[in-house]
N, CA, C and O of each residue as an XYZ file, in Angstrom:
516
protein
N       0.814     -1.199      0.000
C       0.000      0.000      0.000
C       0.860      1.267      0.000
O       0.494      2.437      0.110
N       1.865      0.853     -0.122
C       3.199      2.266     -0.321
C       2.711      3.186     -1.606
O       2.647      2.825     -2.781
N       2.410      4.385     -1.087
C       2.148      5.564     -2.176
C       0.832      5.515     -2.497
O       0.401      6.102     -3.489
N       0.050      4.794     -1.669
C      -1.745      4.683     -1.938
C      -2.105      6.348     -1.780
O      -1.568      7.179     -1.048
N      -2.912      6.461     -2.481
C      -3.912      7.588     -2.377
C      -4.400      7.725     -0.777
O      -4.073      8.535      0.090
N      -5.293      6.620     -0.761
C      -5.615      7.092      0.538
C      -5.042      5.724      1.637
O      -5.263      4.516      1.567
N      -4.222      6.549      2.641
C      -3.641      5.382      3.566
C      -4.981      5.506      4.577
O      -5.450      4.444      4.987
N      -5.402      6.346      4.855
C      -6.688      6.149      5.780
C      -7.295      5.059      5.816
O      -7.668      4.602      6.896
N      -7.542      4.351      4.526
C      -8.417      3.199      4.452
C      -7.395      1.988      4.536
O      -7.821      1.057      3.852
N      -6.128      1.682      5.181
C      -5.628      1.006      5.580
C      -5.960      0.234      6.741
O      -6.000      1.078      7.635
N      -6.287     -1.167      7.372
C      -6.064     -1.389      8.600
C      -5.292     -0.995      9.463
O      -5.571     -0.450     10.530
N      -4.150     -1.291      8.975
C      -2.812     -0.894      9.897
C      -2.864      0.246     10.861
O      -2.464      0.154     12.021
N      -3.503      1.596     10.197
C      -3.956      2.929     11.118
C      -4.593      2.876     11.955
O      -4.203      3.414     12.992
N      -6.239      2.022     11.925
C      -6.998      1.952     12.474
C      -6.199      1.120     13.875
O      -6.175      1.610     15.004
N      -5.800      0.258     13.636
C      -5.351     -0.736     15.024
C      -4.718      0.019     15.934
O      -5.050     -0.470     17.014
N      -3.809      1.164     16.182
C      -3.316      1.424     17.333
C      -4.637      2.484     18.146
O      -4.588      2.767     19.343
N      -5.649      2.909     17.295
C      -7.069      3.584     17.779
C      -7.564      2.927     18.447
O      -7.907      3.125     19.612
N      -7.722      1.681     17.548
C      -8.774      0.306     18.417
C      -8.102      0.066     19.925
O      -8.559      0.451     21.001
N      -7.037     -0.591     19.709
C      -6.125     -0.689     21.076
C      -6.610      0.030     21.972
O      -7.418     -0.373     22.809
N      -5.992      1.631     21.859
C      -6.311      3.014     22.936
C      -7.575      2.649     23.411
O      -7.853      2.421     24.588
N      -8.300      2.603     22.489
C      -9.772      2.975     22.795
C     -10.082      1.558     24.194
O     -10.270      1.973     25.337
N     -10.101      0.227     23.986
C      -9.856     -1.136     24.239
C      -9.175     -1.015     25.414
O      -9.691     -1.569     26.385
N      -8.208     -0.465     25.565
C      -7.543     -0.307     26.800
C      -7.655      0.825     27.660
O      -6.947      1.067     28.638
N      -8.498      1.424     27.261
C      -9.239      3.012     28.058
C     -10.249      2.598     28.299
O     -10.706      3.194     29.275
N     -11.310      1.391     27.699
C     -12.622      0.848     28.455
C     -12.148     -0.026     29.641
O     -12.745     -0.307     30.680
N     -10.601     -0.471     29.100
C     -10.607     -1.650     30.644
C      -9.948     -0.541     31.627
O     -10.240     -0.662     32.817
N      -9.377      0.171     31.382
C      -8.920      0.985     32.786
C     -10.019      1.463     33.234
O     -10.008      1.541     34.462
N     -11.494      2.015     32.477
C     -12.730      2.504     32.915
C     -12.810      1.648     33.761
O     -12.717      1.897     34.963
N     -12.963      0.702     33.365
C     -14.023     -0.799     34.280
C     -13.180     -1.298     35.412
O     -13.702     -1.703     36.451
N     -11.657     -1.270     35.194
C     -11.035     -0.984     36.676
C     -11.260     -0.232     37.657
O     -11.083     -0.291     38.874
N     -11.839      0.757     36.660
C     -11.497      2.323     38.119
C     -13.267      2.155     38.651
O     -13.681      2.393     39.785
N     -13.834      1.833     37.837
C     -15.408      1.673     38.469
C     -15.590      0.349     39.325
O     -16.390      0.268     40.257
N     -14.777     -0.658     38.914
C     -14.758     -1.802     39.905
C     -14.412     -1.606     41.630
O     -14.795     -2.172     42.653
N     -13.448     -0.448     41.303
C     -12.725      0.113     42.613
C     -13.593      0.744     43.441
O     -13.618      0.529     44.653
N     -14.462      1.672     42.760
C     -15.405      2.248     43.808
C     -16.403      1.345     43.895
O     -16.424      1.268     45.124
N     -17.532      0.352     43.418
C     -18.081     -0.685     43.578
C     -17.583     -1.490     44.786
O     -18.360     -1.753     45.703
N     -15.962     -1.989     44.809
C     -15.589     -3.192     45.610
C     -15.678     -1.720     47.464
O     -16.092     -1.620     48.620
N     -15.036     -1.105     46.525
C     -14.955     -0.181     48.134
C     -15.982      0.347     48.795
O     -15.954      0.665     49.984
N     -17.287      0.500     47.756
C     -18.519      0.964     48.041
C     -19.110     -0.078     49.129
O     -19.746      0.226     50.138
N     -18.766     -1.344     48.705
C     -19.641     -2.146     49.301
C     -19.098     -2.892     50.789
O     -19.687     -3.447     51.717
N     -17.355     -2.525     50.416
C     -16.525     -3.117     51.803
C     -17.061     -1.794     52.932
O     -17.163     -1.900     54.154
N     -17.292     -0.816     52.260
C     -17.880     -0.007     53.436
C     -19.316      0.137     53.715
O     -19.731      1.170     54.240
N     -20.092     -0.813     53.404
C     -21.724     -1.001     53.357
C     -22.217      0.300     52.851
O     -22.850      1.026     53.617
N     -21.973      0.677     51.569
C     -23.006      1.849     51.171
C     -23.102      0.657     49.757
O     -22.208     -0.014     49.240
N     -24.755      0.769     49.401
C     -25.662     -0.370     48.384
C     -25.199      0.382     46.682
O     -25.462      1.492     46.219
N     -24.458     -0.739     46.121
C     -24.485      0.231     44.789
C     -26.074     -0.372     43.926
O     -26.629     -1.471     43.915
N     -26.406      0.994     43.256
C     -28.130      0.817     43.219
C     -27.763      0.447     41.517
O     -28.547     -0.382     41.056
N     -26.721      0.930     40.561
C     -26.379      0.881     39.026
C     -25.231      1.082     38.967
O     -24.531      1.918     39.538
N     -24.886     -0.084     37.908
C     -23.580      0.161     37.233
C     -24.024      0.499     35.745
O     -24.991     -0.094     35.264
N     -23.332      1.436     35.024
C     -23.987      1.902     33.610
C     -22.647      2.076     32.487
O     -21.437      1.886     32.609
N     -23.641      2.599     31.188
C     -22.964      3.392     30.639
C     -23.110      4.380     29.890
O     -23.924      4.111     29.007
N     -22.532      5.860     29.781
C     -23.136      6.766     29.585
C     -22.345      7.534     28.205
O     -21.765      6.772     27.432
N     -22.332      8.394     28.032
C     -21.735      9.442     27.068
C     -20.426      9.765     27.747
O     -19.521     10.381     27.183
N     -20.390      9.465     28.575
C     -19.296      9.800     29.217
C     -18.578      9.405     29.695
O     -17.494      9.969     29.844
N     -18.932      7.959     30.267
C     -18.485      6.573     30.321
C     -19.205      5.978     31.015
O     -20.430      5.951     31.134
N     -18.144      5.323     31.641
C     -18.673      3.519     32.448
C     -19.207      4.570     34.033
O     -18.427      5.453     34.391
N     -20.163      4.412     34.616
C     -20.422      5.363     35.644
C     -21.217      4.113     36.890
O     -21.538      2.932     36.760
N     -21.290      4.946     37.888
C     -22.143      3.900     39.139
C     -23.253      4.743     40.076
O     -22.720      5.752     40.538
N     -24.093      4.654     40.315
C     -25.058      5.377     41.361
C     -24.839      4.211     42.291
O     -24.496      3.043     42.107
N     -25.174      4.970     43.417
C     -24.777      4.380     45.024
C     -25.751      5.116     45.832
O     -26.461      6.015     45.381
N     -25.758      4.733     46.952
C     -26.432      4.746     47.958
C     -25.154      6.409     48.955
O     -23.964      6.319     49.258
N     -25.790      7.230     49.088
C     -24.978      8.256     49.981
C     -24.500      7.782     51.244
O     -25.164      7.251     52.133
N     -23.460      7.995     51.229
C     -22.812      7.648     52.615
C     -22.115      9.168     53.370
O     -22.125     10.253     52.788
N     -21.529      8.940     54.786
C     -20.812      9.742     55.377
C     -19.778     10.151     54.316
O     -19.325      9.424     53.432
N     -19.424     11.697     54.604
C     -18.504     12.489     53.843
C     -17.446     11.797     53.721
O     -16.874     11.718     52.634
N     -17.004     11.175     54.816
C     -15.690     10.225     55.159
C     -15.605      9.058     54.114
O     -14.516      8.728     53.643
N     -17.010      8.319     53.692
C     -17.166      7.061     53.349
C     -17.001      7.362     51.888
O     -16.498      6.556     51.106
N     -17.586      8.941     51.436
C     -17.894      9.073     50.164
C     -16.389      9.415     49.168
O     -16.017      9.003     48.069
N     -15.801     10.357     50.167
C     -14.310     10.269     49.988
C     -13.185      9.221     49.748
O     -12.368      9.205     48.828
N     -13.307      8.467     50.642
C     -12.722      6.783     50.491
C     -13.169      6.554     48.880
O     -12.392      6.261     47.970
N     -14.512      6.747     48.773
C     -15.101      5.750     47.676
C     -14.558      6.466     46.489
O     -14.216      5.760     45.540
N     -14.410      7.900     46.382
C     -14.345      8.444     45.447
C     -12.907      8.832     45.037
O     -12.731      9.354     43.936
N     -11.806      8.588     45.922
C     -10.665      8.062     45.911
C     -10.396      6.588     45.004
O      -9.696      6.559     43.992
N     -10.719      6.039     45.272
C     -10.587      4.232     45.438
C     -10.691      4.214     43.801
O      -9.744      3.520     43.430
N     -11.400      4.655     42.700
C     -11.074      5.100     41.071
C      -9.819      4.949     40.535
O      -9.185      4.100     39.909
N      -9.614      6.460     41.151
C      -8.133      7.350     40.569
C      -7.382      6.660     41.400
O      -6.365      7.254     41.043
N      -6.989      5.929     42.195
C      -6.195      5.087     43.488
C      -5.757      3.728     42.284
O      -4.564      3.706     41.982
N      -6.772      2.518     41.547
C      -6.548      1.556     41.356
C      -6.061      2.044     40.029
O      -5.725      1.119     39.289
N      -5.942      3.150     39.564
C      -5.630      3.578     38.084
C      -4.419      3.878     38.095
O      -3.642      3.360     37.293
N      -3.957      4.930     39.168
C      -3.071      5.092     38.966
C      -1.733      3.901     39.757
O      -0.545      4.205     39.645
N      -2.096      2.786     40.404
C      -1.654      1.520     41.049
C      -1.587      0.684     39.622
O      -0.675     -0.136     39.516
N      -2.217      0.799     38.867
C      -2.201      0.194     37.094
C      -1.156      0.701     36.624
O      -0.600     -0.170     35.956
N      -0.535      1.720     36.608
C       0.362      2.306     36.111
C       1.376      1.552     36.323
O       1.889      1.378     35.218
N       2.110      0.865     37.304
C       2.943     -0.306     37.051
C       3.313     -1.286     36.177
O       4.419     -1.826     36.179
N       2.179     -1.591     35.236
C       2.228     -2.191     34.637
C       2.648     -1.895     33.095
O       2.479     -2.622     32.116
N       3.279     -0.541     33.177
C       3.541     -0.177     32.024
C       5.117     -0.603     31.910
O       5.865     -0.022     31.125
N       5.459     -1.428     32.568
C       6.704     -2.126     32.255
C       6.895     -3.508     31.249
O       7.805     -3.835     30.486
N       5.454     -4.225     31.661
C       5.062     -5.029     30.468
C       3.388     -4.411     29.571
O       2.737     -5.290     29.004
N       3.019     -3.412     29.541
C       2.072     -3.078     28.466
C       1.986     -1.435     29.260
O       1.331     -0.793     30.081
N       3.380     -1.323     28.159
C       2.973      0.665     28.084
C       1.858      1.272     27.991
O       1.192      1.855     28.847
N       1.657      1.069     26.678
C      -0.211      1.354     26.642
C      -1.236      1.169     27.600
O      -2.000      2.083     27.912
N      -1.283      0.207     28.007
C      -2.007     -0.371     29.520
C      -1.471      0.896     30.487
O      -2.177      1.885     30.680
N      -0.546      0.787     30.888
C      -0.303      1.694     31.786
C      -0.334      3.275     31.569
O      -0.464      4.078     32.493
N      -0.184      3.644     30.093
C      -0.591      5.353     30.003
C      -2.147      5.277     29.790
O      -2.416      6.460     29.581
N      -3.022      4.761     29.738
C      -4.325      4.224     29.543
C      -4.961      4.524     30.842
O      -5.969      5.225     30.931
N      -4.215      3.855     32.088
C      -4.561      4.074     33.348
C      -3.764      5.947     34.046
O      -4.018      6.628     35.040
N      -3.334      6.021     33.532
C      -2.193      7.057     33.945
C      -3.095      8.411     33.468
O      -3.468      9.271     34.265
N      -3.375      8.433     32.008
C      -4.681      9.119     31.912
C      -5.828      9.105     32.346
O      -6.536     10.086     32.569
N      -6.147      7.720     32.531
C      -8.150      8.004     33.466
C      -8.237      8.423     34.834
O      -9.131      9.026     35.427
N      -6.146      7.591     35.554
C      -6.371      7.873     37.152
C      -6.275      9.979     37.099
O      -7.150     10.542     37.757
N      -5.365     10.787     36.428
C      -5.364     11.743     36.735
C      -6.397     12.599     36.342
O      -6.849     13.475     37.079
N      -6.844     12.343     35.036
C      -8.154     13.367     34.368
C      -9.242     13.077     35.654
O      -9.894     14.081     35.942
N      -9.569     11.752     36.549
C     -10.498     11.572     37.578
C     -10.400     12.552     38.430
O     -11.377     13.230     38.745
N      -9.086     12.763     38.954
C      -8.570     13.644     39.959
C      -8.883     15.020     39.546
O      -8.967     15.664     40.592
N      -9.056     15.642     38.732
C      -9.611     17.012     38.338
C     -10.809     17.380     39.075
O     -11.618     16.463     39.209
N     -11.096     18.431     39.552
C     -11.754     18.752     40.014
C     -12.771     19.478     39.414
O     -13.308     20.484     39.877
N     -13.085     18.755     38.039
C     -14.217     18.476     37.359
C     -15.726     18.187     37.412
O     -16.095     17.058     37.736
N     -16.462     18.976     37.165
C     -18.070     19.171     37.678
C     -18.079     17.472     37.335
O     -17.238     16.982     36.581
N     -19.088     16.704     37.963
C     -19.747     15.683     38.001
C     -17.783     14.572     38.123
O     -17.972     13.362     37.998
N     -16.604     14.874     38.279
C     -15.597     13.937     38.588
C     -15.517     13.124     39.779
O     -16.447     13.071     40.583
N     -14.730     12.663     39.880
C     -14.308     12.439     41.463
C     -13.207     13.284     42.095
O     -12.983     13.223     43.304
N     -12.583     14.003     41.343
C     -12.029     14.850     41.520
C     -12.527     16.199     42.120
O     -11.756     16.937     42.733
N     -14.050     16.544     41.890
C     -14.622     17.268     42.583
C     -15.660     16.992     43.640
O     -16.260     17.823     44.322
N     -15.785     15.447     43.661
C     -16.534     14.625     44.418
C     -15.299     14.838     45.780
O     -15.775     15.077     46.889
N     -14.017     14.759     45.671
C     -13.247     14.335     46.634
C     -13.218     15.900     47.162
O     -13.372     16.074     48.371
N     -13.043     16.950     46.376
C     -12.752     18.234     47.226
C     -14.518     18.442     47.291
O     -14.354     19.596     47.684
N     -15.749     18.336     47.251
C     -16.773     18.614     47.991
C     -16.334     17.656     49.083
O     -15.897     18.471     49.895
N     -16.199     16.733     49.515
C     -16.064     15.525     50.873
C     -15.273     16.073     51.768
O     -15.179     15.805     52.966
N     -14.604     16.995     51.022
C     -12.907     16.925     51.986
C     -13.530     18.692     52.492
O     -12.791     19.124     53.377
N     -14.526     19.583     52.164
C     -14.884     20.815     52.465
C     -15.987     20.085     53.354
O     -15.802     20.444     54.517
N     -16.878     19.353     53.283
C     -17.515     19.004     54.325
C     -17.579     18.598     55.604
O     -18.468     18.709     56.448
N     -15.772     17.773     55.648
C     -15.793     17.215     56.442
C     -14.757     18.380     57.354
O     -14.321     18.071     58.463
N     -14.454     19.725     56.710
C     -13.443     20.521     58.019
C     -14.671     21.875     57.699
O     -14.438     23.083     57.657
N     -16.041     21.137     57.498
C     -16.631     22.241     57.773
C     -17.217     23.501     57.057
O     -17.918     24.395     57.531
N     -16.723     23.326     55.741
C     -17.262     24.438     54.784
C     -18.126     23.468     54.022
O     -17.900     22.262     53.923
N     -19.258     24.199     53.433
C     -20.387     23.474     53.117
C     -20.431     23.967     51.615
O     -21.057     24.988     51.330
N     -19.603     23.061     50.439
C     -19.960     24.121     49.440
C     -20.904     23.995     48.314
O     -21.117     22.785     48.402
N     -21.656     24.409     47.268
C     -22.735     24.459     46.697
C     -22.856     23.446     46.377
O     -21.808     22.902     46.027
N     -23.856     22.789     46.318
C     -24.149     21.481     45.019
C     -23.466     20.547     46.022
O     -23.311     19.357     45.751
């Protein structure tokens, strides 16, 4: 296919997309397994596991600020603990390296802003939403 018109319509291109993509749903389903397993070692009921526009997501049962923090930690925690593994699957591990830190943002609807509302509740400032 050397000197094709269009290389776009090659396989070869498409496969390192597929991969990313393939290995950004399993770091999803890691990092949602994490708050699930932790949700439930701390008795708060997970009510859905889904999937959205936005990704792999979970509704739960509200717990103490303390509990919700743990939980909303426990994501970005097993993602970025994945990152080890980029000694035998690089990709695997920048896969996790991206979902654990973009989580950590303190991003409307993240856990990243899930963790700084928990962490203002619990020394006392009460903040919107």
């Amino acid at each position: 296919m050397k000197g094709s018109i269009m290389p776009f319509l090659t396989l070869r291109w498409y496969l390192p997309v597929f991969e990313g993509m393939v290995l950004g749903v399993v770091a999803m389903l890691f990092h949602e397994a994490a708050h699930v397993f932790v949700a439930l070692t701390l008795g708060i009921r997970v009510k859905k596991v889904g999937m959205g526009w936005k990704g792999i997501f979970t509704v739960r049962e509200q717990g103490t600020p303390t509990k919700n923090l743990i939980i909303s930690l426990a994501g970005p925690v097993m993602n970025l603990a994945l990152i080890f593994w980029w000694h035998w699957q690089p990709d695997f591990g920048l896969a996790n390296l991206c979902c654990g830190v973009v989580n950590l943002l303190p991003i409307t609807g993240s856990d990243g802003a899930r963790i700084l509302r928990c962490w203002q509740q619990m020394h006392g400032k009460n903040p919107p939403g």
